[in-house]
SEZA-454623 format. One record per residue (C-alpha): residue in one letter; residue number from 1; y negated, x, z negated. Coordinates in steps of 0.5 Angstrom, whole numbers. Each point is the difference from the previous one (the first is absolute). Example, Ala and Ser with C-alpha at 12.3 -4.5 7.8 and 13.67 -1.06 7.14 Angstrom:
<drenmis>
residu = A num = 1 yy = 9 xx = 25 zz = -16
residu = S num = 2 yy = -7 xx = 2 zz = 2
</drenmis>
This chain:
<drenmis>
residu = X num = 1 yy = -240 xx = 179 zz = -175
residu = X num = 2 yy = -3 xx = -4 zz = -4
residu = X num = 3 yy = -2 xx = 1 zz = -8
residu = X num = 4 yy = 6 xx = -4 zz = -2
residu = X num = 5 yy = 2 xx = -6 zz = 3
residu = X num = 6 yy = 0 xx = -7 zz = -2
residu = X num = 7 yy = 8 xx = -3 zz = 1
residu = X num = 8 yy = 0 xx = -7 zz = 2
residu = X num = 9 yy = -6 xx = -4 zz = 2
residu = X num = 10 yy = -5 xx = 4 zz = 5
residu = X num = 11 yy = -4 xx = 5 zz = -4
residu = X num = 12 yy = -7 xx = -3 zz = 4
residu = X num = 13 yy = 1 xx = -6 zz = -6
residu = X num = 14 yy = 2 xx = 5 zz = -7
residu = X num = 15 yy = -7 xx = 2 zz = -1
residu = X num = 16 yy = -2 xx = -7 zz = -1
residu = X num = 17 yy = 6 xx = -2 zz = -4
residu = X num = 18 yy = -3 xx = 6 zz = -5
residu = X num = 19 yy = -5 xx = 2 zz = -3
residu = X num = 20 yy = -3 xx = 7 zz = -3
residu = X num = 21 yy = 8 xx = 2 zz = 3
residu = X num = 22 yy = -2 xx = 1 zz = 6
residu = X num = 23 yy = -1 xx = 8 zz = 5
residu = X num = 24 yy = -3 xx = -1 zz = 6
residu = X num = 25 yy = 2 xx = -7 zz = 3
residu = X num = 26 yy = 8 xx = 1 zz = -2
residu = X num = 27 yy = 0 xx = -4 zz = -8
residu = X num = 28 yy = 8 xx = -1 zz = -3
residu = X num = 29 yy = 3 xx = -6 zz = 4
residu = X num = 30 yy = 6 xx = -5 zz = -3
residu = X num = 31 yy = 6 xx = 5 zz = 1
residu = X num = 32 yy = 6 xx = -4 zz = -2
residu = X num = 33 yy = 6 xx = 4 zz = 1
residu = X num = 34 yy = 5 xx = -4 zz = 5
residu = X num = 35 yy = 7 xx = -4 zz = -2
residu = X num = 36 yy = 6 xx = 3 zz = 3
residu = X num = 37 yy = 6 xx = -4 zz = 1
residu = X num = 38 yy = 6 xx = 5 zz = -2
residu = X num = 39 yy = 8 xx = -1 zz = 0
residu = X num = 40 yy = 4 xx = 3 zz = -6
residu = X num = 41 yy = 6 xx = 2 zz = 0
residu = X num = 42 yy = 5 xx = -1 zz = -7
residu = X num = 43 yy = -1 xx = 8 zz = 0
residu = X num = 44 yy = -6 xx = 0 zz = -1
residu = X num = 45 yy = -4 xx = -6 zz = -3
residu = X num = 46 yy = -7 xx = -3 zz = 1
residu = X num = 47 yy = -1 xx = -3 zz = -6
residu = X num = 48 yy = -6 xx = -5 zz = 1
residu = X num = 49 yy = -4 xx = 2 zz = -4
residu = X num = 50 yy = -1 xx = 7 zz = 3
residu = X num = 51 yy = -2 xx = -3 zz = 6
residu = X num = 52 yy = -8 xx = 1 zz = 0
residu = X num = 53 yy = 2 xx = 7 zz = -3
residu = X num = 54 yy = 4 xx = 1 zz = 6
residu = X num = 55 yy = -5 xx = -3 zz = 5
residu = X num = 56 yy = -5 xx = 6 zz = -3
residu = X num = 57 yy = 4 xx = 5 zz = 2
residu = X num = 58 yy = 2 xx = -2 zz = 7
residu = X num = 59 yy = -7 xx = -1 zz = 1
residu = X num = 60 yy = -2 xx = 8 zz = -2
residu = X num = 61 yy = 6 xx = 1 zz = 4
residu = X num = 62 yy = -1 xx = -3 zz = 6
residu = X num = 63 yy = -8 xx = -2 zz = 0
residu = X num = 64 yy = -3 xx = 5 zz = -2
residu = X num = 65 yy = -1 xx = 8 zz = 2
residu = X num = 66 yy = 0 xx = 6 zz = -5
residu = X num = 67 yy = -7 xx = 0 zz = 0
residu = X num = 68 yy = -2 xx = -7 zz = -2
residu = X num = 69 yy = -1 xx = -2 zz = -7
residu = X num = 70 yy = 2 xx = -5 zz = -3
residu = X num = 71 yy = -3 xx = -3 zz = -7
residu = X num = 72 yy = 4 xx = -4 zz = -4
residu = X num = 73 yy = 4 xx = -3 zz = -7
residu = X num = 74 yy = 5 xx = 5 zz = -2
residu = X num = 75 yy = 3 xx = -5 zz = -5
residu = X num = 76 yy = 2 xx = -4 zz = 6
residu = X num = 77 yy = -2 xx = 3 zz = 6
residu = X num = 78 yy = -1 xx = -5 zz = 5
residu = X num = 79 yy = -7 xx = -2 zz = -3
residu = X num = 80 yy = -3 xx = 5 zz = 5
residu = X num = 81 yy = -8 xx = 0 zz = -1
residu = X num = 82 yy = -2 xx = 3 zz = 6
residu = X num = 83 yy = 2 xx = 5 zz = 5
residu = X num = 84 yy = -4 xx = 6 zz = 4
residu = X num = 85 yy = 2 xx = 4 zz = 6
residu = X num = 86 yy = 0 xx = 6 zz = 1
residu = X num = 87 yy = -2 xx = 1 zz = -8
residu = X num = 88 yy = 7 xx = 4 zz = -3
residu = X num = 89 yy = 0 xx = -2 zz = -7
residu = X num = 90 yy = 1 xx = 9 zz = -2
residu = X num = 91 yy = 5 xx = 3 zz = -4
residu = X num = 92 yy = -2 xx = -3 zz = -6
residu = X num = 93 yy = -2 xx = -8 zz = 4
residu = X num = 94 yy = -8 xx = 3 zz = -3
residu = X num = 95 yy = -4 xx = 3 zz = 5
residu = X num = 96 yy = -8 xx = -2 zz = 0
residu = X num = 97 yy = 1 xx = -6 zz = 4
residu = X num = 98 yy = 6 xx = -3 zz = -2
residu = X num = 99 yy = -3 xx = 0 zz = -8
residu = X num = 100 yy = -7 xx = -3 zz = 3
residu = X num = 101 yy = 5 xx = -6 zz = 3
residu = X num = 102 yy = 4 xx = -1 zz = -5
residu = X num = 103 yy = -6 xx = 1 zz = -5
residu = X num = 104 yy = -4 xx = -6 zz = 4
residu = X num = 105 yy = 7 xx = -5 zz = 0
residu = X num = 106 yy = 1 xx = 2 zz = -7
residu = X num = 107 yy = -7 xx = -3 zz = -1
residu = X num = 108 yy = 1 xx = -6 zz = 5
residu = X num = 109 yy = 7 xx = -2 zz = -5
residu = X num = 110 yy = -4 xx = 1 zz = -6
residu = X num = 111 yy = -7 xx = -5 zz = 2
residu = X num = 112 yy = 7 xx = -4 zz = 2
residu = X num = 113 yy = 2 xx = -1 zz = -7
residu = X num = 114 yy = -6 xx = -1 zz = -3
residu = X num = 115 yy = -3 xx = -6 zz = 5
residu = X num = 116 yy = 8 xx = -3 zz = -2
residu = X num = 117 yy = -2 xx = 0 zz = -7
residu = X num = 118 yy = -6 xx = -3 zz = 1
residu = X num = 119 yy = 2 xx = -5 zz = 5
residu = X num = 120 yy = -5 xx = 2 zz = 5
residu = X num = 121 yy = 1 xx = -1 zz = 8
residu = X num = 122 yy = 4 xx = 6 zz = 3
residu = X num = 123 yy = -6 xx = 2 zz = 4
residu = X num = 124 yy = 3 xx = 5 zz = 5
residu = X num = 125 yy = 4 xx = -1 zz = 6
residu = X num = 126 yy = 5 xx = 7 zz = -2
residu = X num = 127 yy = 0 xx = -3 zz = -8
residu = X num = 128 yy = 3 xx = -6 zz = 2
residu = X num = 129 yy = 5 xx = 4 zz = 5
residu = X num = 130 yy = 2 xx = 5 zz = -7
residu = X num = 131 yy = 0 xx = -7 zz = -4
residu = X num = 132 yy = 5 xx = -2 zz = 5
residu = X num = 133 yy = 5 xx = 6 zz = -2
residu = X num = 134 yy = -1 xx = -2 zz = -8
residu = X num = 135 yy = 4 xx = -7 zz = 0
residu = X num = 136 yy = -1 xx = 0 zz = -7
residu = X num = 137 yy = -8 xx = -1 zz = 0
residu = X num = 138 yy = 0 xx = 5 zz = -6
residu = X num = 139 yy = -6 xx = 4 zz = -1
residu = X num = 140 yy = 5 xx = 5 zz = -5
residu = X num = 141 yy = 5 xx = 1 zz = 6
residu = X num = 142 yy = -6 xx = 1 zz = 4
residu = X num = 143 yy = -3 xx = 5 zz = -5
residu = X num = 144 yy = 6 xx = 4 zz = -1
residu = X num = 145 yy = 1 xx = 1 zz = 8
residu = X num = 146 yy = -7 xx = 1 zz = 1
residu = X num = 147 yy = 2 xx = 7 zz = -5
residu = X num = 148 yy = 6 xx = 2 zz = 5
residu = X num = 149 yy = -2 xx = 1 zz = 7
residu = X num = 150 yy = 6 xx = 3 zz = 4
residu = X num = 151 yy = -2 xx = 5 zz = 7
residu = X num = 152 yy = 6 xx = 0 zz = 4
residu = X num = 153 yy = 1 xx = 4 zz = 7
residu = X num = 154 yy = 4 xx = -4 zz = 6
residu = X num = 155 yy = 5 xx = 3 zz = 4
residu = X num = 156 yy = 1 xx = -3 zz = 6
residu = X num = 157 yy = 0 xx = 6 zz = 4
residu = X num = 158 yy = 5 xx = 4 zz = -4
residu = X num = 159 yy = 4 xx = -5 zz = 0
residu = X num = 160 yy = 0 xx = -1 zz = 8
residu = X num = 161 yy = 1 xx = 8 zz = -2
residu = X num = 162 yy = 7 xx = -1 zz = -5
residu = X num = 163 yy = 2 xx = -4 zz = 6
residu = X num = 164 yy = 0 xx = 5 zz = 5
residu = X num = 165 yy = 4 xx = 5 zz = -6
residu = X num = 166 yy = 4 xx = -6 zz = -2
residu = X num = 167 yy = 3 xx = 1 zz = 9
residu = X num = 168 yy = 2 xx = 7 zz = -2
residu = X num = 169 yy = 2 xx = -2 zz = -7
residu = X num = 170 yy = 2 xx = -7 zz = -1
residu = X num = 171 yy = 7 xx = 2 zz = 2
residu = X num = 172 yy = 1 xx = 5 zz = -5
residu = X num = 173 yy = -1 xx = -4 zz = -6
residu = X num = 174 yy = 4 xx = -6 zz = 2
residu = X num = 175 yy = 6 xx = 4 zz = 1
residu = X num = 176 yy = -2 xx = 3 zz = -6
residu = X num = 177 yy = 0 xx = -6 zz = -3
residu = X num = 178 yy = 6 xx = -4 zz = 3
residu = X num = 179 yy = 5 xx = 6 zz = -2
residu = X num = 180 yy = -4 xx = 0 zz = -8
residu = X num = 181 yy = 2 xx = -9 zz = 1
residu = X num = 182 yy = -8 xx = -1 zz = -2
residu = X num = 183 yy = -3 xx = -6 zz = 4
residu = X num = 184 yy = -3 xx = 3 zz = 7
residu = X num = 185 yy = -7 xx = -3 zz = -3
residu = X num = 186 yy = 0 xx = 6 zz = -4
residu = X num = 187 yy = -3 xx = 4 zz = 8
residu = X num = 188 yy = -8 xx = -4 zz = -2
residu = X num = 189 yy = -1 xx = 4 zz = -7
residu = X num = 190 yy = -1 xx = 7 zz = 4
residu = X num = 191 yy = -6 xx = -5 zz = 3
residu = X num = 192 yy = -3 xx = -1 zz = -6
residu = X num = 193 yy = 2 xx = 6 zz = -3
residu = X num = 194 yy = -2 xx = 5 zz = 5
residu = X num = 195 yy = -2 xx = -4 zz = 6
residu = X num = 196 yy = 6 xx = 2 zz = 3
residu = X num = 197 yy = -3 xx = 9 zz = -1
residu = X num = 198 yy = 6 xx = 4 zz = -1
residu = X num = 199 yy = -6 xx = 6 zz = -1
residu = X num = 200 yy = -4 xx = -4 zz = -6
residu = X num = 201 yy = -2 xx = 2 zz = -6
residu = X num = 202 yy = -3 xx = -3 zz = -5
residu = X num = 203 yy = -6 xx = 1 zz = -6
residu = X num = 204 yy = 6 xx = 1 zz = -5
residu = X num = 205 yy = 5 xx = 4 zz = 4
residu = X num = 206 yy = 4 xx = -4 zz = 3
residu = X num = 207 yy = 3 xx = 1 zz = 7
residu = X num = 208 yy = 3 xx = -2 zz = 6
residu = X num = 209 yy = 1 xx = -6 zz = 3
residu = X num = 210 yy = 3 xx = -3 zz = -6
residu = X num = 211 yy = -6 xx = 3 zz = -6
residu = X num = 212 yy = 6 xx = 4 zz = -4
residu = X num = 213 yy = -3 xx = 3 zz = -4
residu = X num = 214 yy = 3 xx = 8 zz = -1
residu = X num = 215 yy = 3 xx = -3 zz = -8
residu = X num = 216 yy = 3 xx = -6 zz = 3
residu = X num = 217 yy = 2 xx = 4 zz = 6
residu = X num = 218 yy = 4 xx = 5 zz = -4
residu = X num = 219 yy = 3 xx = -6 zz = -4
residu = X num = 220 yy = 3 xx = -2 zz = 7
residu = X num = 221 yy = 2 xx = 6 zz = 1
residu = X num = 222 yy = -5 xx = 2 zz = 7
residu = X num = 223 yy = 0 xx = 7 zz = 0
residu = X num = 224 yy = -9 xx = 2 zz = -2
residu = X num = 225 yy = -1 xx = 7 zz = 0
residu = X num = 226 yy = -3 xx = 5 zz = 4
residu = X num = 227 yy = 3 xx = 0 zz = 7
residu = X num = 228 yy = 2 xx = -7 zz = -1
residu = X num = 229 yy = -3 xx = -6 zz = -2
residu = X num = 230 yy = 5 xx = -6 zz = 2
residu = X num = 231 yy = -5 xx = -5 zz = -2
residu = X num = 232 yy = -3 xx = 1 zz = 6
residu = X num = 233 yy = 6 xx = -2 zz = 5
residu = X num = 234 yy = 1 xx = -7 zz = 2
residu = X num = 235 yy = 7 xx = 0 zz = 0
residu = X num = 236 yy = 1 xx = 4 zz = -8
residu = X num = 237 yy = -5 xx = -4 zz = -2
residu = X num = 238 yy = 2 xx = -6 zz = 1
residu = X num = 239 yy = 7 xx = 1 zz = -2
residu = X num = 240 yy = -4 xx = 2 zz = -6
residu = X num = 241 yy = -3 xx = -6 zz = -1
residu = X num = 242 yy = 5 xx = -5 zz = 1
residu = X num = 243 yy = 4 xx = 4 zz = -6
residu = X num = 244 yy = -6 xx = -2 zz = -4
residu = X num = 245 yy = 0 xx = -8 zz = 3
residu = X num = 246 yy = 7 xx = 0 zz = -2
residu = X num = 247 yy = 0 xx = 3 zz = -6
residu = X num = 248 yy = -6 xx = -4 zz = -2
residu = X num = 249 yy = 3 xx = -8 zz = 3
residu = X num = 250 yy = 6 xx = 4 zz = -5
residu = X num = 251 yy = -4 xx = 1 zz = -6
residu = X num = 252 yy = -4 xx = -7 zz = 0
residu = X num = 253 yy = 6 xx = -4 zz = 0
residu = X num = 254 yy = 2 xx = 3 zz = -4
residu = X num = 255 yy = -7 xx = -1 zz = -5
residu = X num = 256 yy = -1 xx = -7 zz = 3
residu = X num = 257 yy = 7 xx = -4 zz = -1
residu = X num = 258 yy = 0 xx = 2 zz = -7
residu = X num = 259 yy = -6 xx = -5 zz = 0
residu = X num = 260 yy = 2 xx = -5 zz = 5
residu = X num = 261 yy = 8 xx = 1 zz = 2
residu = X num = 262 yy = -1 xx = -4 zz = 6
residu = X num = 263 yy = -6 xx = 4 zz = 3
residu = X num = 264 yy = 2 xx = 1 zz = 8
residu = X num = 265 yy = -1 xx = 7 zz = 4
residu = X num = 266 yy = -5 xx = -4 zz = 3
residu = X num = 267 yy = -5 xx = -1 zz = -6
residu = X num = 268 yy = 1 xx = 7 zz = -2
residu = X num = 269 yy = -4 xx = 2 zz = 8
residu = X num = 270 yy = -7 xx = 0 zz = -2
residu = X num = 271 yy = 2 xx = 4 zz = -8
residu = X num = 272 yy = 5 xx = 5 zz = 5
residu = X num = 273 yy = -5 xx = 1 zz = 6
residu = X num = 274 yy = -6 xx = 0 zz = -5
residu = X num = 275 yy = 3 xx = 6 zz = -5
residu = X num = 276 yy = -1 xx = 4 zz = 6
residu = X num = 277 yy = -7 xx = 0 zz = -2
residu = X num = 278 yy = 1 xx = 0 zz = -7
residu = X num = 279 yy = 5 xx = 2 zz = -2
residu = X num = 280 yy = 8 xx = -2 zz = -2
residu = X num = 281 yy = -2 xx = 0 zz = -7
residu = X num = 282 yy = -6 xx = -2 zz = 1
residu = X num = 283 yy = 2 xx = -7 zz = 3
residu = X num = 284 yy = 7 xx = 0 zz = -5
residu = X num = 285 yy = -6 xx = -1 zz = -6
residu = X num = 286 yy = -4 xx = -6 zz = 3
residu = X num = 287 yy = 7 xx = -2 zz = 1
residu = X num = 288 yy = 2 xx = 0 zz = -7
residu = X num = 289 yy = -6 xx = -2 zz = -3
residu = X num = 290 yy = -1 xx = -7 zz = 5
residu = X num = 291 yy = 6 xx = -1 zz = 4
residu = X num = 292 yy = 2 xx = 0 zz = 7
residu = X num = 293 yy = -4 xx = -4 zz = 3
residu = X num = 294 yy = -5 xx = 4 zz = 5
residu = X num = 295 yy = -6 xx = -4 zz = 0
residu = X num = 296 yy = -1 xx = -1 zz = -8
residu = X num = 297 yy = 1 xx = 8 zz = -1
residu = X num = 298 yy = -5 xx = 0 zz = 5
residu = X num = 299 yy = -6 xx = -5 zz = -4
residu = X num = 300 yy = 3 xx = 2 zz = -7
residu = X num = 301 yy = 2 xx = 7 zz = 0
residu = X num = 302 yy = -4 xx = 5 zz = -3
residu = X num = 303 yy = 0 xx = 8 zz = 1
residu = X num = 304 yy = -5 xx = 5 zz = 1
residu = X num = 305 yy = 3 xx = 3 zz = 6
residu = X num = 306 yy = 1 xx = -8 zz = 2
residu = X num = 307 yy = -6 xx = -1 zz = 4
residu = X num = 308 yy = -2 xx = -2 zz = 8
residu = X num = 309 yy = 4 xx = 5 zz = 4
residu = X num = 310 yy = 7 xx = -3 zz = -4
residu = X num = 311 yy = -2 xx = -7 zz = 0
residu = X num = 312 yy = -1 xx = 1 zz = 8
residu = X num = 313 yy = 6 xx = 4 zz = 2
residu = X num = 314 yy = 5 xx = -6 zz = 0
residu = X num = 315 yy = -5 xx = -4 zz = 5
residu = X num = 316 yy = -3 xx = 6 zz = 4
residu = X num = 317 yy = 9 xx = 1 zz = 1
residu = X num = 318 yy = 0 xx = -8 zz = 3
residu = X num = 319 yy = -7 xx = 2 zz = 4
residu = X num = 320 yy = 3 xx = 6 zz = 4
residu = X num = 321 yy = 5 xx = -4 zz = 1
residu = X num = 322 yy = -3 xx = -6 zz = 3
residu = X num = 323 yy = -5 xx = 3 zz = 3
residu = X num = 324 yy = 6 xx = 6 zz = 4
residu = X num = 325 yy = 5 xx = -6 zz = 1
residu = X num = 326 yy = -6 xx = -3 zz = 4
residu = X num = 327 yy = -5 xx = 5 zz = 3
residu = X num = 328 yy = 0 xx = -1 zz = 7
residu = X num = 329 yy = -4 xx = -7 zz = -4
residu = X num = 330 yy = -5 xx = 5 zz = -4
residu = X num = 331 yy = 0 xx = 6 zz = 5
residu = X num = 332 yy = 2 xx = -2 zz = 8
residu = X num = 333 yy = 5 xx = 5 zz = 2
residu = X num = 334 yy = 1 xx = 6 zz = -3
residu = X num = 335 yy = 4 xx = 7 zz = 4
residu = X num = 336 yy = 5 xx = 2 zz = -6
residu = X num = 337 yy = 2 xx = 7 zz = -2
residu = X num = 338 yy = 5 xx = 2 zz = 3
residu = X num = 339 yy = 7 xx = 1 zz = -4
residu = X num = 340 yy = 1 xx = 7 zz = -2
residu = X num = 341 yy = 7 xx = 3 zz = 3
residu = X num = 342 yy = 3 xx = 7 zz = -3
residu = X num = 343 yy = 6 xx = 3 zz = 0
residu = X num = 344 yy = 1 xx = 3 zz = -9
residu = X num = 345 yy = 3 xx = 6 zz = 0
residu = X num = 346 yy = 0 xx = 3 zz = -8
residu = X num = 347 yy = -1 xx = 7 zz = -1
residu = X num = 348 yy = 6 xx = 5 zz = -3
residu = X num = 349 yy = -5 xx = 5 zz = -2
residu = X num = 350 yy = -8 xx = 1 zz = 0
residu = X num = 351 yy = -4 xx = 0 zz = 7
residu = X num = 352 yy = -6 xx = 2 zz = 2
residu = X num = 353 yy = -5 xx = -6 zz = 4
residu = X num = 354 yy = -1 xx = 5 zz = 6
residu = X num = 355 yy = 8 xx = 2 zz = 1
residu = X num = 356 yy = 1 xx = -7 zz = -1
residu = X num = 357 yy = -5 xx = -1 zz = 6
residu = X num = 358 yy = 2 xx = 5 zz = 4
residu = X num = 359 yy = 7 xx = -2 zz = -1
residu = X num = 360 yy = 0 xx = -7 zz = 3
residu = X num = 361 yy = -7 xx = 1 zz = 4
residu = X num = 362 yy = -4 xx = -6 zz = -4
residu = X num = 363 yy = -7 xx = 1 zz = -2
residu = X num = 364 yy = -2 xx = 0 zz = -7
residu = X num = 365 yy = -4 xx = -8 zz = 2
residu = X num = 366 yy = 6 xx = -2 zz = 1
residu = X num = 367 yy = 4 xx = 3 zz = -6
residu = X num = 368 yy = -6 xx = -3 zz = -3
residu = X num = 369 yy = 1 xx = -7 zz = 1
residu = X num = 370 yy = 9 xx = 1 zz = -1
residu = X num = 371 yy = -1 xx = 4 zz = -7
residu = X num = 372 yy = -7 xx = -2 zz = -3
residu = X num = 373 yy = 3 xx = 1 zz = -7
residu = X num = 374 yy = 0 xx = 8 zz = 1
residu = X num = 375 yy = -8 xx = 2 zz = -2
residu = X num = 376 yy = -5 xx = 5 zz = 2
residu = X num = 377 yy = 4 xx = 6 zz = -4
residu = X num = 378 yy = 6 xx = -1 zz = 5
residu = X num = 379 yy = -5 xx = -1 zz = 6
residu = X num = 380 yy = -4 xx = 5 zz = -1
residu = X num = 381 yy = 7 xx = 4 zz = 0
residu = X num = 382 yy = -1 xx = 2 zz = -8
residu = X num = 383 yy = 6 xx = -3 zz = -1
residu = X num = 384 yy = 6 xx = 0 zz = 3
residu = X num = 385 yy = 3 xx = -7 zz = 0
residu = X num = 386 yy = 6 xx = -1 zz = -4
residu = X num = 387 yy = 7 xx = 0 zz = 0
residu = X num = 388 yy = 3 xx = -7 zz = -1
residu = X num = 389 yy = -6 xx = -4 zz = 3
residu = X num = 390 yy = 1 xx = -5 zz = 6
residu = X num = 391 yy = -4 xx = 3 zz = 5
residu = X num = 392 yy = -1 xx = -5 zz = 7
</drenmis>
């Protein structure tokens, strides 16, 4: 496997193409994120101006592997610099090799904007490509870009991996969801959320196939303590999370139509979906300071904890849509997971794991797989399981 890998035109040509920019015979090619035409539903909206955002991220979906790296404008992040294989961005987007790339794009962007103010002939292949990402020409935006260099991860093989999953839980969800009345394409969000893991968690707690963190949790009313933590199974949790959706698309009308009585459901899904990254109260703010309209709260609205990961979450939702409504396209064909099949018997007093095997002659990995909510105290036989809880 090479070094990093030029997207789009042959890596024999980059080198030529970029000078003092180049390791070994590879140099950075013209990586220009692909167009993808989508189909939009009055659910969930497309708005056209989201559409190059959304192309970004159906390409890290669907084009690039979790250990390929790609550089790029988190302002609007289609502007993608450069992309390298087999070079993950890290925790923090900051190992060696990716702060000396973007150090050198860095520098490319700044000699860019200088040979602008001075009129000066664009006297390199890969500066007149970058110049091609600026249709404005101005050497301040480029300056300010050449300052902000993102390193995303792709995830095409996790994604292949959710899809898997979404075979054995997809079915879950969307009963889940028909019987809360929410729209069916409320099952795409664990794919952005969790790649579709039941047993994911994340740097700040959050846990389970919907990233429910324990507060939250409670609030919703999933059982989180020692020997329980409902967060973890996927049908609680999406019952869970489906509460929360209604009472966010509750909430936001609500703050939305004292601005605009005439704003539609539809209008109020990208603030709906988005609030389960920032929260009810966090949308219902931007909401009241500019208005219900999705794509102005996104240029204009200010906050602190209003940055990339909020600004992305409504695109990445219509990404994993597209790119799971058209995965045979992305992927060839995919063996899904098989449908979980149990019978729920709710306990009418506390049991221990090892009489509950003995009893129904189940091993643990497959009580493991039915009851993935109950943790290492009751497996452990530490604790025993209690009374009340629904055992499959």
């Amino acid at each position: 496997m090479p070094d990093h890998l030029c997207w789009g035109r042959p890596i024999f040509l980059a080198c030529a193409f970029v000078a003092g920019l180049c390791h070994s015979t590879l140099g950075y090619a013209f990586v220009e994120v692909k167009q993808h035409k989508m189909r939009c539903n009055a659910a969930f909206p497309c708005p056209a101006e989201l559409q190059d955002r959304v192309n970004f991220w159906i390409d890290i979906y669907s084009r690039w592997d979790s250990q390929d790296a790609v550089l790029h404008d988190p302002t609007l992040p289609h502007r993608v610099y450069a992309a390298f294989e087999g070079r993950a961005c890290g925790r923090k987007g900051n190992t060696p090799f990716i702060k000396d790339q973007k150090k050198r794009i860095s520098s490319e962007l700044h000699t860019l904007a200088k040979q602008l103010d001075r009129n000066a002939p664009i006297n390199s292949d890969y500066r007149r490509h970058l110049l091609k990402l600026f249709p404005s020409r101005s050497s301040d935006e480029i300056r300010r870009a050449a300052d902000d260099i993102r390193c995303q991860s792709g995830n095409r093989d996790g994604f292949r991996a959710a899809l898997q999953r979404f075979g054995t839980y997809g079915p879950i969800v969307r009963k889940v969801l028909k019987d809360s009345g929410l729209p069916p394409d409320i099952q795409y969000l664990p794919f952005v959320e969790s790649s579709y893991n039941p047993k994911a968690y994340s740097r700040v707690g959050a846990a389970g196939m919907w990233q429910i963190m324990p507060a939250t949790g409670r609030g919703l009313g999933l059982e989180l303590n020692a020997t329980v933590d409902e967060r973890l199974d996927p049908e609680v949790a999406s019952w869970g999370a489906a509460r929360y959706l209604k009472e966010s698309r509750e909430t936001l009308t609500k703050a939305a139509r004292a601005k605009d009585g005439g704003v539609t459901h539809s209008e109020l899904s990208p603030f709906v979906i988005t609030s389960y990254n920032y929260g009810v109260n966090g949308m219902r703010r931007a909401i009241k300071e500019i208005g219900p309209d999705y794509m102005e709260v996104l240029n204009r609205y200010r906050s602190k904890k209003f940055q990339v990961a909020v600004k992305n979450f409504y695109a990445g939702f219509l990404a994993a849509r597209f790119v799971a409504q058209n995965q045979k396209t992305f992927f060839g064909d995919i063996t899904p997971g098989r449908p979980l099949r149990y019978h729920t018997l709710i306990l009418d007093r506390p049991v221990s794991i090892s009489r509950i095997q003995s009893v129904f002659g189940l091993t643990e990995a497959q009580l493991k797989a039915l009851n993935p909510a109950l943790t290492r105290f009751v497996w452990h036989g530490w604790r025993t399981i209690p009374d009340g809880y629904r055992l499959r």
